[in-house]
C-alpha positions as a Markdown table, in Angstrom:
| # | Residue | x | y | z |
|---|---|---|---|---|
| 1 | Unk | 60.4 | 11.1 | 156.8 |
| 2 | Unk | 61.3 | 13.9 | 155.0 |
| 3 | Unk | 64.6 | 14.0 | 152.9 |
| 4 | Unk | 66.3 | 16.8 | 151.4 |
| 5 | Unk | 69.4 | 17.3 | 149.6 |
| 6 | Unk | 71.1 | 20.6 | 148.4 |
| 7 | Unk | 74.2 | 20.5 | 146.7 |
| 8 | Unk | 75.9 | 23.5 | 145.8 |
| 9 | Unk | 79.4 | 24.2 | 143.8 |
| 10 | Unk | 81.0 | 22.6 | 141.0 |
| 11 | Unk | 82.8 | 23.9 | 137.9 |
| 12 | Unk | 79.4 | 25.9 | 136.6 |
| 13 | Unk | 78.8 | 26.9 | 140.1 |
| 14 | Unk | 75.2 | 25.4 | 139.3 |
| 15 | Unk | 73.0 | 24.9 | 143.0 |
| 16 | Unk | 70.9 | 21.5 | 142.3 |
| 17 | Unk | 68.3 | 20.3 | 145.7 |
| 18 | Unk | 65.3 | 17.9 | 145.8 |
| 19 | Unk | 63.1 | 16.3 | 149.0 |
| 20 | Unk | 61.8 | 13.2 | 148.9 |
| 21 | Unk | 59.0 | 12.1 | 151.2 |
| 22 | Unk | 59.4 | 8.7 | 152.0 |
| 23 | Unk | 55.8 | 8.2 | 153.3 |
| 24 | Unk | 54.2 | 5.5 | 151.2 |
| 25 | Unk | 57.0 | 4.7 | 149.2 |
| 26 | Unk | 58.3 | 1.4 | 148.1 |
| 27 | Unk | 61.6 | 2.0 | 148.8 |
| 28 | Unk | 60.9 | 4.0 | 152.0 |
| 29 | Unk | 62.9 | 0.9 | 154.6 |
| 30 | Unk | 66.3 | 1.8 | 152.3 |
| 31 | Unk | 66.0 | 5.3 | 152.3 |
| 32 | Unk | 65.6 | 5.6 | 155.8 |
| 33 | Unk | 68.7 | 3.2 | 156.6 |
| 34 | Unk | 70.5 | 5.4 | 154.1 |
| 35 | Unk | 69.5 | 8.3 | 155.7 |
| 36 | Unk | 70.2 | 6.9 | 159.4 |
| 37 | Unk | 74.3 | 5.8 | 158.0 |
| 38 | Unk | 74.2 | 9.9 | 156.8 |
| 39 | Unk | 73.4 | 11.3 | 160.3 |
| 40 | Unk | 75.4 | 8.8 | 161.9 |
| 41 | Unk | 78.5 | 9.4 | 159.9 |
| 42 | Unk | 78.7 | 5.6 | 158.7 |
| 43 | Unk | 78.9 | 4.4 | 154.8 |
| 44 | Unk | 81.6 | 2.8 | 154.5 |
| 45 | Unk | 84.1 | 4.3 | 152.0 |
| 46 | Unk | 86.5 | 5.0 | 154.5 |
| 47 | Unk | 86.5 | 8.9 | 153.7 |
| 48 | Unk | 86.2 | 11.1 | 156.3 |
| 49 | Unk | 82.4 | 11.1 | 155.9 |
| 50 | Unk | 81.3 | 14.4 | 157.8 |
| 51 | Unk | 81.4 | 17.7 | 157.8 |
| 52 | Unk | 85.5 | 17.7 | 158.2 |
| 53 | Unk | 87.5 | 17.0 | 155.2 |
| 54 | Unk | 88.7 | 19.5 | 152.8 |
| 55 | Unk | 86.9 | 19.9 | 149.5 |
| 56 | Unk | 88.3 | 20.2 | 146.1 |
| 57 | Unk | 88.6 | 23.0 | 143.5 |
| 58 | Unk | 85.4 | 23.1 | 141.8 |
| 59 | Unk | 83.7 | 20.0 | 143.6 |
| 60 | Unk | 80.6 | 19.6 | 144.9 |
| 61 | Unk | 79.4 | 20.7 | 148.7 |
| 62 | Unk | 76.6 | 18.5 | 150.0 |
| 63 | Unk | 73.9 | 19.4 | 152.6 |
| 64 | Unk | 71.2 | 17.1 | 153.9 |
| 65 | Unk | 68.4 | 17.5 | 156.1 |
| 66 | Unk | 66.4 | 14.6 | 157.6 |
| 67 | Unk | 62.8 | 15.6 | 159.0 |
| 68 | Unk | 62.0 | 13.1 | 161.3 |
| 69 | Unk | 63.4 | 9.9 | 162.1 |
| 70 | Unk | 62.3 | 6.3 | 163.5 |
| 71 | Unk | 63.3 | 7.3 | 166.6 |
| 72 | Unk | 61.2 | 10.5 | 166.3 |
| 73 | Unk | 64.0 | 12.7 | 166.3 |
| 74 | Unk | 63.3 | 16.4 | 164.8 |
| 75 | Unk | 65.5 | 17.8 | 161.9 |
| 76 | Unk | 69.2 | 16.7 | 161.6 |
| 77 | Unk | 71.3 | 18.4 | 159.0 |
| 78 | Unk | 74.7 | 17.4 | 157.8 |
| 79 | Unk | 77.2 | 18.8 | 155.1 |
| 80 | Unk | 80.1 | 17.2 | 153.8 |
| 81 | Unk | 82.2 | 18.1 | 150.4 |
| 82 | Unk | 83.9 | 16.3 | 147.8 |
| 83 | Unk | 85.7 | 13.8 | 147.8 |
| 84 | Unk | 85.1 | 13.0 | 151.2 |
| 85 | Unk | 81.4 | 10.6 | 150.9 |
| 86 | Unk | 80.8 | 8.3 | 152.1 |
| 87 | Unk | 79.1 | 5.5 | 150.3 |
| 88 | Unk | 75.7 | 6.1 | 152.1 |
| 89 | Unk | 75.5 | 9.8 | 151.5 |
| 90 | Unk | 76.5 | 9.2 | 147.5 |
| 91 | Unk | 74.0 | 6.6 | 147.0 |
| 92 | Unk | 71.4 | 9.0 | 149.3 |
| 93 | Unk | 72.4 | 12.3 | 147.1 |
| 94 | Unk | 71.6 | 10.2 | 144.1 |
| 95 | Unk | 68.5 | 8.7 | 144.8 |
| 96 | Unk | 67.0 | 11.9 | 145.7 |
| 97 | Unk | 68.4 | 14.0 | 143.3 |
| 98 | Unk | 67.3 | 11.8 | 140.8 |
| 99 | Unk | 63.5 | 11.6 | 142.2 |
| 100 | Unk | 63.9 | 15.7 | 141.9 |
| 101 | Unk | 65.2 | 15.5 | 138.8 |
């Protein structure tokens, strides 16, 4: 499974993305679950979670594109904006922007 994140925005207006390839990878079983809440629109925080909410001056937009699931699914892409994550997609934008980093 391929994971990307792009996330756009912010005070400095500063674009930031990364993909993580979870082939191989330690880690790859909680990345994938992570991945699977995004798509799904689960996580927990009780924000609105997908691509509805409105954002905040000079937060963060979010987009994340899966390539390839368990179920062998194709792409999925979702988009959401602060302050509205949910507590999968901020603990999947971290860990992959992180591994880009």
């Amino acid at each position: 499974m391929l994971i990307r994140v792009r996330r756009t925005g912010g005070f400095a207006g500063i674009e930031r993305s990364a993909e993580v390839d979870t082939a191989g990878r330690a880690d790859a079983a909680e990345l994938h679950d992570l991945a699977e809440a995004v798509v799904a629109g689960k996580g927990g925080d009780g924000g609105e979670g997908g691509a509805g909410g409105q954002g905040v001056p000079d937060g963060f937009s979010y987009e994340i594109t899966i390539d390839g699931d368990r179920d062998g699914d194709g792409n999925r892409t979702v988009r959401f904006r602060d302050p509205h994550l949910t507590d999968a997609q901020r603990a999947l934008v971290r860990k992959v922007l992180a591994e880009g980093a």
